[in-house]
C-alpha positions in Angstrom: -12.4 -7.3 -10.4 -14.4 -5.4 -8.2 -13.0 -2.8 -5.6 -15.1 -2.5 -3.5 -13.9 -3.0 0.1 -12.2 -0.5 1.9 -9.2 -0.4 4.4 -8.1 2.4 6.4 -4.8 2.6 8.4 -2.7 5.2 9.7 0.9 4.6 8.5 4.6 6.2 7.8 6.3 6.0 4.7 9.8 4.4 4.3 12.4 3.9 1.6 13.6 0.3 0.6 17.4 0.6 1.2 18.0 -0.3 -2.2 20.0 2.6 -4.4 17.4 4.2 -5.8 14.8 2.3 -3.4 11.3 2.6 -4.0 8.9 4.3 -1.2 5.9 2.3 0.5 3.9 2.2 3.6 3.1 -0.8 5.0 -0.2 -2.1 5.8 -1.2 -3.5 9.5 -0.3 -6.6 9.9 -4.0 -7.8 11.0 -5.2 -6.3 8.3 -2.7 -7.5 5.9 -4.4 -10.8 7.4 -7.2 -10.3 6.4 -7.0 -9.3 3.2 -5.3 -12.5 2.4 -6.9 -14.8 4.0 -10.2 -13.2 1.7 -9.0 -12.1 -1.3 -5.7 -14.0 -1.4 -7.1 -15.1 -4.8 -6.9 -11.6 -6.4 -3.4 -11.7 -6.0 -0.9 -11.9 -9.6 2.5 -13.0 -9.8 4.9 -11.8 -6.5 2.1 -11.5 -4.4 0.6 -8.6 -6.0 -3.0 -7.3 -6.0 -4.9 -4.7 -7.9 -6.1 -1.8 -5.9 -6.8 2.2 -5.3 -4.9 4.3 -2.4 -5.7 7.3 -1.5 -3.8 9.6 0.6 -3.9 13.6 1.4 -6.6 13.9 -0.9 -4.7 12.6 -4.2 -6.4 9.2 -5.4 -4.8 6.8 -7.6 -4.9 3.1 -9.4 -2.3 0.8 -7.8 -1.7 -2.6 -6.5 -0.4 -3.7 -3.2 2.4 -6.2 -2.5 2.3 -8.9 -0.1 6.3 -8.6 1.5 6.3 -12.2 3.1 9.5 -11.0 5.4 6.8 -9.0 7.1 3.4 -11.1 6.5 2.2 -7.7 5.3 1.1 -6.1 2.4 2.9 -3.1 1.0 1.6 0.2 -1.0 4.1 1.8 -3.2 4.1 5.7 -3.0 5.0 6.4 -7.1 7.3 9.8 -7.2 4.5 11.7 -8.8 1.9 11.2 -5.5 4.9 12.1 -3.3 6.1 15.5 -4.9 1.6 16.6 -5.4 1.2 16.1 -1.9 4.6 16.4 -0.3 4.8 13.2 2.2 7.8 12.6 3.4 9.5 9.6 5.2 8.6 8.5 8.8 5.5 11.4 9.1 2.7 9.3 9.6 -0.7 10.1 7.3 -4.1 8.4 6.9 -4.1 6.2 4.0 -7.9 4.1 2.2 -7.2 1.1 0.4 -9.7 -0.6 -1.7 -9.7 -4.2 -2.8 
């Protein structure tokens, strides 16, 4: 799979409400658009989609969700990138995708 096409957004990170919940920010909705309605056959089981993020100057090898209750796609924020660059929840930052 190549990555070569790159997305950037400005977006806040939230917590699932779960116990425990995991931490994402979500992509905007048009472009959530049109990344599926390219490269909608990248996507694995659940919606899911290889990809790298990058944010506050730590890059990393993820995938992106597609969270249908939203029609947009979601980037998970692992513990480990939150505590090296110290995002918290609701402060908006400038996040690259690439697909």
């Amino acid at each position: 799979m190549s990555q070569n096409i790159r997305y950037q957004f400005s977006g806040s990170m939230w917590k699932h409400s779960d116990v425990g919940g995991w931490h994402f920010i979500s992509m905007p909705f048009d472009m959530s658009k049109e990344i599926r309605d390219h490269h909608q056959w990248q996507e694995e089981g659940w919606g899911r989609m290889k990809a790298k993020a990058a944010l506050l100057g730590i890059q990393w090898d993820t995938s992106i969700w597609f969270d249908t209750k939203s029609a947009c796609y979601i980037l998970p924020v692992k513990a480990a990138i939150r505590k090296k660059t110290g995002l918290k929840v609701d402060v908006p930052v400038a996040v690259e995708i690439w697909v």
